[in-house]
C-alpha positions as CSV (number, residue, x, y, z in Angstrom):
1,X,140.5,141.2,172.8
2,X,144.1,140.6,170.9
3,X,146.1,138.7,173.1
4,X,150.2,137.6,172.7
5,X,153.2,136.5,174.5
6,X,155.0,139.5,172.2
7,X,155.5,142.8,172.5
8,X,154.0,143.7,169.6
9,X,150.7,142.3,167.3
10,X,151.7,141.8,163.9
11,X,149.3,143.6,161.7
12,X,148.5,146.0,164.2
13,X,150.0,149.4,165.1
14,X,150.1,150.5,169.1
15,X,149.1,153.7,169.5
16,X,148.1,154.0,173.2
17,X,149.9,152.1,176.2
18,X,148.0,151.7,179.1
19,X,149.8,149.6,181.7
20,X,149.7,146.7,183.8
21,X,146.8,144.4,184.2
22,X,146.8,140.9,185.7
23,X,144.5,138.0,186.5
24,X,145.1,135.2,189.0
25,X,143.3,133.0,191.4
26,X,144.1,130.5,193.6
27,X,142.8,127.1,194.0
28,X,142.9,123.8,196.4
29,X,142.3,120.8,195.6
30,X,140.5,118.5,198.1
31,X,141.9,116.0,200.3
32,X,140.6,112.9,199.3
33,X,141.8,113.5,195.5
34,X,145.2,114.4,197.0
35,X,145.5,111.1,198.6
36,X,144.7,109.3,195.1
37,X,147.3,111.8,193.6
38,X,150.2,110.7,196.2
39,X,149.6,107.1,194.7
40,X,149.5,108.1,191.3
41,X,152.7,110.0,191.7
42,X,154.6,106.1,193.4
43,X,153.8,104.4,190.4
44,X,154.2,107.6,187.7
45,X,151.9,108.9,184.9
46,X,149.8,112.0,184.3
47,X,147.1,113.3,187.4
48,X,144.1,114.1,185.5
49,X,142.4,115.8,188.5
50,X,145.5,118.4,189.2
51,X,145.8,118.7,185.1
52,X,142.0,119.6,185.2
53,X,142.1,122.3,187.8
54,X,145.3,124.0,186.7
55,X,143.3,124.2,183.2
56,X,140.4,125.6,184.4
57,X,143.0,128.0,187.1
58,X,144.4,129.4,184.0
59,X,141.2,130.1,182.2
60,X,140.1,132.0,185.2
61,X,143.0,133.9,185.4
62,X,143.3,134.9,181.7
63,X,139.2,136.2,182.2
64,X,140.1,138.0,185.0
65,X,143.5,139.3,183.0
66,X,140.8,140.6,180.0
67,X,138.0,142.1,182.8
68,X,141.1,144.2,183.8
69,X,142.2,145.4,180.6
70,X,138.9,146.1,179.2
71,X,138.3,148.0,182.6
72,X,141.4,150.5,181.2
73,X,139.6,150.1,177.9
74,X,142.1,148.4,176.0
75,X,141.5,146.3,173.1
76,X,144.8,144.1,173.0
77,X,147.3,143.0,175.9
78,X,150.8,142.1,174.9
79,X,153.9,140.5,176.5
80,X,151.4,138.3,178.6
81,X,153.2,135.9,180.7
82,X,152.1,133.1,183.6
83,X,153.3,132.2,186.6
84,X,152.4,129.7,189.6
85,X,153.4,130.0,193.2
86,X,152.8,127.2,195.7
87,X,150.5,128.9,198.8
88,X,150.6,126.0,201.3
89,X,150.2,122.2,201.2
90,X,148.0,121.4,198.3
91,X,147.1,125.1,197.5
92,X,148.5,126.9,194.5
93,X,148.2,130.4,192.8
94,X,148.3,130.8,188.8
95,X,148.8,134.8,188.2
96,X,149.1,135.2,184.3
97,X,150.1,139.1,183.5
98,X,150.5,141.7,180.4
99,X,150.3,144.8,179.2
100,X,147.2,146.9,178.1
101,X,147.2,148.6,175.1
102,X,145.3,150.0,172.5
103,X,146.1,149.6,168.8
104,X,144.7,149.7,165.4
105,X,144.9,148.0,161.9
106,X,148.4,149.5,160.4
């Protein structure tokens, strides 16, 4: 599976659009490591557990993205984009989008 932030895959010619597929999920992280990351964020630097989980979110979400395309039987997704949307408290969702298609060697 050919996957890029353009609209089009160099070396390759699109012969067959085939719409819309997306990934996402949504994760929480638990309570107790929220407490350590409120301290962490009074005296500043990076929180390894959040930077771990929004990592392993975004793998998630780009399997899920390839499950949907191959579902339409595409072999490439183009224009693919992310995006996060706080659910509640401590809860986030990581949707990462494209476009199926199908192309060939030019």
């Amino acid at each position: 599976m050919i996957i890029v932030t353009t609209d089009d895959i160099p070396g390759k010619k699109i012969v067959k659009t085939l719409g819309l597929v997306r990934g996402n999920t949504i994760r929480a992280q638990h309570i107790g490591k929220d407490i350590v990351a409120v301290f962490k964020n009074l005296l500043g630097g990076e929180i390894h557990d959040y930077t771990k989980m929004m990592a392993q979110s975004r793998e998630q979400a780009l399997d899920r993205l390839i499950e949907d395309a191959q579902n339409l039987g595409a072999n490439g997704i183009t224009g693919v984009r992310f995006a996060t949307t706080s659910m509640m408290q401590s809860a986030a969702e990581l949707l990462v989008y494209g476009t199926a298609v199908l192309c060939e060697d030019e």
